[in-house]
N, C-alpha and C positions, 0 to 999 in steps of 0.2 A: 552613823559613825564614819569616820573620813581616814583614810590609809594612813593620814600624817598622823593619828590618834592614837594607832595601832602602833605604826612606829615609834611614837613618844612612849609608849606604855611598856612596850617590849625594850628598848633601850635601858629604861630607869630602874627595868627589873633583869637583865642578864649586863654581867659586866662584862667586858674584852669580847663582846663581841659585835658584828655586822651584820644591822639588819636594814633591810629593806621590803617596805610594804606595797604593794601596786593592788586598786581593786574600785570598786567604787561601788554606793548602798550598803550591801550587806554580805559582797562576796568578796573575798579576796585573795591574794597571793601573796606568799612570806617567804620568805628567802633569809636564811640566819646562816652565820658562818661564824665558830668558835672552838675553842678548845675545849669546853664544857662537854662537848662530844663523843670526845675521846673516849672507846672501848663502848659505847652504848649501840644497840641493834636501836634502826629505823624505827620502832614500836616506843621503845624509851625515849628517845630522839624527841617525838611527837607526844607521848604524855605528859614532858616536862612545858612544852608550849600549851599546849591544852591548857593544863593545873592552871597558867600568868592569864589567858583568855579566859576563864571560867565564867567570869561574872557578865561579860560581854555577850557570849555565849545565852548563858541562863535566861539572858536580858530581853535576847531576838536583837543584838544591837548587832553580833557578827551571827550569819546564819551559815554558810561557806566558805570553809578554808583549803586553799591547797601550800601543803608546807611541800620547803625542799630547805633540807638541816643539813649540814655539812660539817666536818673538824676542816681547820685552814688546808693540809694535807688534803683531805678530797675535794676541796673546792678548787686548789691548785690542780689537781685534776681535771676538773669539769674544764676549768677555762683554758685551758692550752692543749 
């Protein structure tokens, strides 16, 4: 599976939000940034991405993930 897959797949399934995929084989890095966020602790954050990966996962198609989930707010954070 190829990052641009991932990003197609997570795009079609979270709306209003930004994502971007970097990785390559079977490990990769996610970077999402949305409102959808809002009020949820890092835990929830990451089992809503999980739940959209599952089958991928299940598959051995993705074997390593490293998430970093943001509301717009913290990401405006991060980058300035």
């Amino acid at each position: 599976m190829q990052a641009q897959d991932i990003q197609v797949l997570l795009e079609d399934k979270l709306e209003n939000c930004e994502v971007n995929v970097q990785g390559d084989g079977s490990h990769f890095d996610i970077t999402v940034v949305g409102v959808m966020f809002d009020g949820l602790r890092a835990v929830k954050k990451q089992q809503l991405i999980y739940a959209l990966l599952n089958d991928e996962i299940a598959s051995g198609a993705i074997h390593a993930v490293n998430m970093k989930l943001y509301t717009p707010q913290e990401w405006a954070q991060q980058t300035s």
